[in-house]
C-alpha positions in Angstrom: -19.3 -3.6 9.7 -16.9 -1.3 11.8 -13.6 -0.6 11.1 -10.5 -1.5 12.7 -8.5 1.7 14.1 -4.5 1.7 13.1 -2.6 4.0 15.2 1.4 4.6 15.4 3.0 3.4 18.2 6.6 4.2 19.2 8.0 1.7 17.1 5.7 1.2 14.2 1.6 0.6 13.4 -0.8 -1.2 15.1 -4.3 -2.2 14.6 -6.8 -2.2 16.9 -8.6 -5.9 17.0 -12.0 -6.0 19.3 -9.7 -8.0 22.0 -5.8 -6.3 22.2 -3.7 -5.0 19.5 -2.1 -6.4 16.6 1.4 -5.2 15.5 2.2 -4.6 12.2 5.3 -6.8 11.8 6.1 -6.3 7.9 5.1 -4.1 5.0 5.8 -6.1 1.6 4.6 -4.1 -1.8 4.5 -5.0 -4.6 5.3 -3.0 -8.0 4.2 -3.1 -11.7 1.0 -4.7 -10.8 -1.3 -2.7 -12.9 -1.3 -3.4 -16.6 -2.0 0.4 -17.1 0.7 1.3 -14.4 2.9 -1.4 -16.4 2.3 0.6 -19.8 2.9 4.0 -18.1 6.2 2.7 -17.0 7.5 1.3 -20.5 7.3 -1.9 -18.5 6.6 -5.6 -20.0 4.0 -6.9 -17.9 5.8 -9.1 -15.2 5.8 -13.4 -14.8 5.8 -13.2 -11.0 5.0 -11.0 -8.7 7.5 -7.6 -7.7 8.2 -7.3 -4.2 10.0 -5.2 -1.9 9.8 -4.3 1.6 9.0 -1.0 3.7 9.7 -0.2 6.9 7.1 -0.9 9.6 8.3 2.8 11.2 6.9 4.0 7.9 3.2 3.4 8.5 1.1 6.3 9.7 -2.4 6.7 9.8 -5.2 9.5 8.0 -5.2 12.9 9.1 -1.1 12.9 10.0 1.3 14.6 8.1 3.6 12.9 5.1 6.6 14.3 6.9 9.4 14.5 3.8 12.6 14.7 5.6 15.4 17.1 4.7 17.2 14.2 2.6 14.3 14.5 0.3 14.2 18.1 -0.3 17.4 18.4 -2.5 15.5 17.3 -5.9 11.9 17.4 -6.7 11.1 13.4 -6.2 8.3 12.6 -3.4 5.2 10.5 -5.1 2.1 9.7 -4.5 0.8 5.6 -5.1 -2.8 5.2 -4.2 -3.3 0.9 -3.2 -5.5 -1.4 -1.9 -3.2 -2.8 1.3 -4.2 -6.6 2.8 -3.8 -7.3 5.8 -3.0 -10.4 7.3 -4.5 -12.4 10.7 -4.5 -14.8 12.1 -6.1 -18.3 11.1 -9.0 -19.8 13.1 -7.3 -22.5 13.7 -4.0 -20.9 14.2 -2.1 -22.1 11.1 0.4 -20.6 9.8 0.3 -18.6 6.7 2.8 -20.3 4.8 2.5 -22.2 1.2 -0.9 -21.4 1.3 -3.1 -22.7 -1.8 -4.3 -19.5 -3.7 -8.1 -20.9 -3.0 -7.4 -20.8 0.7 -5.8 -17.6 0.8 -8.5 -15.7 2.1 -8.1 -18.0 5.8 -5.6 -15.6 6.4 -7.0 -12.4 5.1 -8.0 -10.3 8.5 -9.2 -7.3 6.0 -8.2 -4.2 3.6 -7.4 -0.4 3.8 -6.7 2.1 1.9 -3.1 3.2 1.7 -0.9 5.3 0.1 3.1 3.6 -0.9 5.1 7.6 -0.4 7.9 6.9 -2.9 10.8 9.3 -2.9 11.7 8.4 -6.3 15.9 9.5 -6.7 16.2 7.0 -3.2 14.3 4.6 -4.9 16.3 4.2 -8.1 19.6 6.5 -8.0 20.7 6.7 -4.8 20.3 3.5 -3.3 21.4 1.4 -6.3 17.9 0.4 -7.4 17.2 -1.4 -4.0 13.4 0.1 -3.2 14.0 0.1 0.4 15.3 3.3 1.0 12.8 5.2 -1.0 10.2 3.7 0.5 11.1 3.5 3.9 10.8 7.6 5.3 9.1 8.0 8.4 5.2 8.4 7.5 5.7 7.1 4.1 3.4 4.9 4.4 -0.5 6.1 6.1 -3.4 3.8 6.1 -6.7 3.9 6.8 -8.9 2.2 9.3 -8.8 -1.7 8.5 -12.2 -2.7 6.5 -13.0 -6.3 8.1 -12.7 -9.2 4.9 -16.2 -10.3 5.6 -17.7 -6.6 4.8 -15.7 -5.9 1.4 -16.5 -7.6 -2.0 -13.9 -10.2 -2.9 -11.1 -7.8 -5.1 -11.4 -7.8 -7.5 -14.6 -8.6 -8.0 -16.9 -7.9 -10.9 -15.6 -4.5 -12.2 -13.3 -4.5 -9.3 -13.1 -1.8 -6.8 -12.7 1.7 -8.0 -9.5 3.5 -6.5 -9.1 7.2 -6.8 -6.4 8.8 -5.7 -6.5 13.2 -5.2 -4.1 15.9 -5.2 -5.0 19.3 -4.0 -8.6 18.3 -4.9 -7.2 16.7 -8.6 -7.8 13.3 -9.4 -4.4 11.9 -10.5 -5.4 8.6 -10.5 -8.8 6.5 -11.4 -9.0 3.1 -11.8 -10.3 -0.5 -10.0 -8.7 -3.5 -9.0 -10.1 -5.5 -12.2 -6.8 -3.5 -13.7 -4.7 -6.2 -11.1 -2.3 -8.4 -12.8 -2.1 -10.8 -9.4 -5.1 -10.6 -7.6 -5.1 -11.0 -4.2 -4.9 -14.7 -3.4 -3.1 -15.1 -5.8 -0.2 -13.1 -3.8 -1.1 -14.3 -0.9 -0.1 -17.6 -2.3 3.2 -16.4 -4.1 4.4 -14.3 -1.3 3.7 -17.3 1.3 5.7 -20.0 -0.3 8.2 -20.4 2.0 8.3 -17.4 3.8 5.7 -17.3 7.1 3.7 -14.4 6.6 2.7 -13.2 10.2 -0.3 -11.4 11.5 0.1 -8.3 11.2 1.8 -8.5 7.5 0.6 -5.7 5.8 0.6 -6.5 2.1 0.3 -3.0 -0.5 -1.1 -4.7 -3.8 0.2 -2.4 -6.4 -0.6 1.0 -7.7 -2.2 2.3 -11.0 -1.1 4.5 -13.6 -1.7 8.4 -13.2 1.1 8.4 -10.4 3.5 11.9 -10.9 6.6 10.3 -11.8 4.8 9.4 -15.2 3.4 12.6 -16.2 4.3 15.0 -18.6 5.6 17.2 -16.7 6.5 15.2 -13.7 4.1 16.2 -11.0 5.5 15.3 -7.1 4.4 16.4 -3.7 5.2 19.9 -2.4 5.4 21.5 1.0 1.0 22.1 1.9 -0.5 19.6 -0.8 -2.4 17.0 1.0 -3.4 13.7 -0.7 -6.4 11.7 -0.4 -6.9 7.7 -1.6 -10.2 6.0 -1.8 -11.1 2.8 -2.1 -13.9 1.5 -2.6 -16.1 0.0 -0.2 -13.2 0.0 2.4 -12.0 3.3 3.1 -10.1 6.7 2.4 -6.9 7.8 3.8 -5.6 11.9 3.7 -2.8 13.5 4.4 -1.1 16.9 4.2 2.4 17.0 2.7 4.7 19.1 5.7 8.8 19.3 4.6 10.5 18.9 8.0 
């Protein structure tokens, strides 16, 4: 089945449907949602989903640069999280995605990429008070592959779930699947819904697993030439060289 294109416009990502474009309106993520990214943390495993936002001016596409700005280079701190991104359409009979029953959840579900959440990990904790946002939210923090249409990717997570791998320099830092998923996908769809409209466009990152640098002994974090590359299976790989500004 082919893929949808995302490219960067001025003003944020957009994905390429067979008739016109489809913004990307929001970028929610969602943390801890690994058991074994949970227990690399020290972290008990969470009740309800963990969200926070991105910027939409964060989202950037395979084969462009992770740009780390000059407000990153002062401390060793820019991670890598390899995910398996939703994203959301629209309904077929143009209902709104809003307190939708987890069964029905995939009505809404236009298809998956591969993406990797940037984190620049002081911003993310110290300097900006613990509010994710910031951290997050750098220009290019946020590439994704080609969109993988729902109806051509096994239902995550599946029997096994799907393996995500996630390469540094050539060095796999992280291996796991989607079986590994605390809240599987309908069931954030669902959570993340109630109450709050998700749009087409919504661009939902479901979580990362362990192996990312910040856990490591030592710390490992992106450098000036490194270039990442995250797989996921049956829907697509995104890679990116690391350029400081």
């Amino acid at each position: 089945m082919n893929q949808l294109r995302v490219r960067v416009g001025r003003y944020g990502g957009e994905i390429e449907l067979v008739h016109g474009v489809l913004p990307v309106r929001q970028v929610l993520g969602i943390g801890l949602n690994y058991a074994g990214h949970a227990k690399e943390q020290g972290q008990a495993l969470p009740e309800r989903p963990v969200v926070f936002s991105k910027s939409v001016l964060a989202v950037s596409v395979s084969g462009a640069p992770i740009r780390v700005p000059k407000a990153c280079q002062d401390r060793a701190q820019v991670d890598f999280e390899g995910e398996l991104a939703v994203v959301i359409g629209e309904h077929p009979r143009d209902l709104p995605c809003r307190d939708v029953p987890r069964e029905r959840a995939g009505e809404w579900v236009l298809g998956y990429a591969a993406a990797n959440d940037v984190s620049a990990r002081w911003w993310q904790k110290q300097g900006s008070g613990g509010q994710f946002f910031r951290g997050k939210s750098f220009d290019t923090f946020c590439p994704l592959s080609a969109v993988r249409p729902a109806a051509g990717v096994p239902t995550p997570p599946g029997p096994g779930g799907l393996r995500i791998t996630t390469r540094l320099n050539g060095v796999v830092m992280q291996d796991s699947t989607t079986a590994d998923l605390i809240f599987d996908v309908p069931t954030l769809v669902a959570e993340l819904s109630r109450g709050l409209t998700l749009a087409p466009g919504t661009v939902i990152l479901t979580g990362t697993p362990s192996g990312v640098g910040m856990a490591r002994s030592p710390q490992v974090f992106l450098n000036h030439g490194d270039e990442v590359e995250v797989t996921v299976e049956g829907v697509g790989t995104v890679r990116n060289a690391v350029v400081f500004e």
